[in-house]
C-alpha positions as CSV (number, residue, x, y, z in Angstrom):
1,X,0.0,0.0,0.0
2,X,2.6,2.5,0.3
3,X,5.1,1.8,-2.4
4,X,7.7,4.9,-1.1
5,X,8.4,3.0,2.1
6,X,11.9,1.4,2.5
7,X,10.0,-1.8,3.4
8,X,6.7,-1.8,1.6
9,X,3.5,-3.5,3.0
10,X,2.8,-6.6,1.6
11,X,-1.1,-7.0,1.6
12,X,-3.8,-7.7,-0.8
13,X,-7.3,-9.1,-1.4
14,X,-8.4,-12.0,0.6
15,X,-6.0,-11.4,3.6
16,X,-7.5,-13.3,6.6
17,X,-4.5,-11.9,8.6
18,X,-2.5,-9.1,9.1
19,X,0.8,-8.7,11.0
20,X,1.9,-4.9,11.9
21,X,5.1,-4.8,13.0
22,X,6.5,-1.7,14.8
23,X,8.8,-0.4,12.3
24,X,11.6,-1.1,10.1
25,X,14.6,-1.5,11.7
26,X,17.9,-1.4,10.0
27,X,18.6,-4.7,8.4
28,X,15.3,-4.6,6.9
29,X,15.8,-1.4,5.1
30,X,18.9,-2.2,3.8
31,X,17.1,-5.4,2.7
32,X,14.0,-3.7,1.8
33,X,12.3,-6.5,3.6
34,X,10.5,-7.3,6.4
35,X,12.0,-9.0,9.3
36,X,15.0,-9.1,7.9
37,X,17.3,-8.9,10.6
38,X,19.0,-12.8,11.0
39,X,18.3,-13.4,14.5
40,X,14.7,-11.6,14.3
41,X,12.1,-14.7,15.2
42,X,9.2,-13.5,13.1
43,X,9.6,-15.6,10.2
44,X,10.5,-19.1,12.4
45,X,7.2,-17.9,14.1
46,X,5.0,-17.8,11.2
47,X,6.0,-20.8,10.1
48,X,5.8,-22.9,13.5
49,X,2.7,-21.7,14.2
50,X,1.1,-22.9,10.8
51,X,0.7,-19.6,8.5
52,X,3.0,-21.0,6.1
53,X,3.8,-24.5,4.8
54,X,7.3,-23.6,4.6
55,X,9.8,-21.4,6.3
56,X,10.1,-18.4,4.1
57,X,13.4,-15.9,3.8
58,X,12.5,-12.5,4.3
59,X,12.9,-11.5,0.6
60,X,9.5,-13.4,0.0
61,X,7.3,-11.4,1.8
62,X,5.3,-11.4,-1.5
63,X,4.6,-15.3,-0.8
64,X,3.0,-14.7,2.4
65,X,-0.2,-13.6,0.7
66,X,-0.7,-16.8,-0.7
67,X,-1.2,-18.0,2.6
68,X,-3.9,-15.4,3.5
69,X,-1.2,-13.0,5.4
70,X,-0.6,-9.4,4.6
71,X,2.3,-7.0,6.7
72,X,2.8,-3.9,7.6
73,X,4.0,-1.5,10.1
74,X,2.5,0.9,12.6
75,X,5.5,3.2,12.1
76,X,7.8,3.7,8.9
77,X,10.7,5.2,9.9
78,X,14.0,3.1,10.5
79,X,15.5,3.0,13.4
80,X,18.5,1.1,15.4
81,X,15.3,-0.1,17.9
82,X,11.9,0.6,19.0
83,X,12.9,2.9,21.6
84,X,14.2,5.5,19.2
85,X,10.7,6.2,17.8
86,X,8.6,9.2,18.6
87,X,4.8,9.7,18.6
88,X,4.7,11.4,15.8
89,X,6.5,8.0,13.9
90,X,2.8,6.8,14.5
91,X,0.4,10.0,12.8
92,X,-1.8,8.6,10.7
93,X,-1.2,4.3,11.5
94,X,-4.4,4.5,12.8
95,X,-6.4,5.9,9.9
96,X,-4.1,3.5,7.7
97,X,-4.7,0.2,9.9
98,X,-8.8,2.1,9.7
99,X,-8.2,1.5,5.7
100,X,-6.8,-2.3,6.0
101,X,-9.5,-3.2,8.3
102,X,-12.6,-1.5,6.1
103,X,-10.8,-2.2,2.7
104,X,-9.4,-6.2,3.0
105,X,-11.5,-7.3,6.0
106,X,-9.1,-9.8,7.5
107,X,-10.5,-11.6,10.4
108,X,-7.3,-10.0,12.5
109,X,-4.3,-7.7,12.5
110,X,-1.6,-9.3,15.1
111,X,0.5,-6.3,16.7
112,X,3.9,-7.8,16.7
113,X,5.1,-6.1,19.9
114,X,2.9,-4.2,22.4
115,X,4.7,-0.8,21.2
116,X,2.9,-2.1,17.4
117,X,-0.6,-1.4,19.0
118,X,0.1,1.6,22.0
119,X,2.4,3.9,19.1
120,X,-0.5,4.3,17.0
121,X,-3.5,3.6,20.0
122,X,-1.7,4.9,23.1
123,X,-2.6,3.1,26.4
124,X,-1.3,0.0,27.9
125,X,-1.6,-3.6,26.6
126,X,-1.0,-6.9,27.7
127,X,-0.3,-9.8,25.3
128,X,-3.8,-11.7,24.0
129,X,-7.1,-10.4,22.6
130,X,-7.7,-6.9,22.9
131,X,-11.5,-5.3,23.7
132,X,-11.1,-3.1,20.8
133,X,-11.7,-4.0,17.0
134,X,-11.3,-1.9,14.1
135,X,-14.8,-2.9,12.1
136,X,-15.0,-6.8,12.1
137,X,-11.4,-6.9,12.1
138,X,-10.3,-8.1,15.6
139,X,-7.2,-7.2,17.4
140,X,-4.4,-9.0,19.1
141,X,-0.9,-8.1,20.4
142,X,1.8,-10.2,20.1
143,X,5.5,-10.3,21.9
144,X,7.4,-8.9,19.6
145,X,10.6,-11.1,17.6
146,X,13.0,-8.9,17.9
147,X,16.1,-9.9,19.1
148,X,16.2,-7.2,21.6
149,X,12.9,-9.1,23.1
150,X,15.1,-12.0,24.5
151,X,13.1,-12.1,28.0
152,X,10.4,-13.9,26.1
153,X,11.0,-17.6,25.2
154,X,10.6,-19.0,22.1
155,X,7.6,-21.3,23.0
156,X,5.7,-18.4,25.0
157,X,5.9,-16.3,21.6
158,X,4.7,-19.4,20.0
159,X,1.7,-19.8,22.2
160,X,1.2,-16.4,21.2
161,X,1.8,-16.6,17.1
162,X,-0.5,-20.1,17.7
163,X,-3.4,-18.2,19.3
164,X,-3.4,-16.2,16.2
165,X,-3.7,-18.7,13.9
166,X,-6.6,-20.0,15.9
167,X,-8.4,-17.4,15.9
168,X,-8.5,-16.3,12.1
169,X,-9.1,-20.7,11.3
């Protein structure tokens, strides 16, 4: 949806999911591709938790709409880490995540990282199901992949990516 962005969304038609990271961090933009970063879970995740049939490399991000999964980001600026982002990173996510809800109807957007939903929605979040929906599109926030997110474990993330997948089956 916005082709200017150093890592461009990856969503079309029939999307049941969507995944909004934060934003791009470094390794992606030099990639120009999502997740890019070696020792970033997100793509391990997807596949464990059954979005995709195989494990995909971050440079076929266009695949993942094959499987009914679309990506995005709540901010688009690149930076070293979350942390170095500013409210304004986040004007207008919510009017764009308002436009991927309304437009492609997926069944849910998965905040990959609670700073994915509070940049653009403010407020605090825990992991799981959120009260708020954008249309018929529910909401759910997930511990984010990123390296830097190391107090997480592998298999509590994957409960997480799983209960995803659950919910949009």
């Amino acid at each position: 949806m916005n082709a200017s962005a150093a890592v461009p969304d990856v969503l079309a038609p029939g999307v049941r999911v969507v995944f909004c990271g934060i934003n791009p961090g470094r390794a992606s933009t030099a990639a120009g591709a999502p997740f890019a970063n070696p020792r970033n879970d997100f793509w391990r995740l997807v596949h464990a938790a059954g979005f995709t049939p195989r494990l995909l490399e971050p440079q076929e991000a266009g695949e993942l709409v094959r499987y009914g999964v679309g990506l995005t980001n709540a901010a688009r600026r690149t930076t070293r880490g979350s942390g170095d982002l500013r409210k304004a990173d986040f004007a207008g996510a919510v009017e764009r995540l308002e436009e991927i809800a309304r437009s492609l109807s997926p069944v849910a957007i998965g905040f990959v990282g609670k700073t994915a939903y509070t940049g653009p929605f403010g407020g605090h979040v825990e992991y799981g199901l959120q009260e708020a929906s954008l249309g018929g599109t529910a909401l759910l926030v997930l511990p984010s992949t990123s390296p830097a997110n190391a107090a997480v474990r592998w298999d509590e993330r994957l409960r997480w990516f799983r209960a995803l997948r659950e919910l949009i089956s």
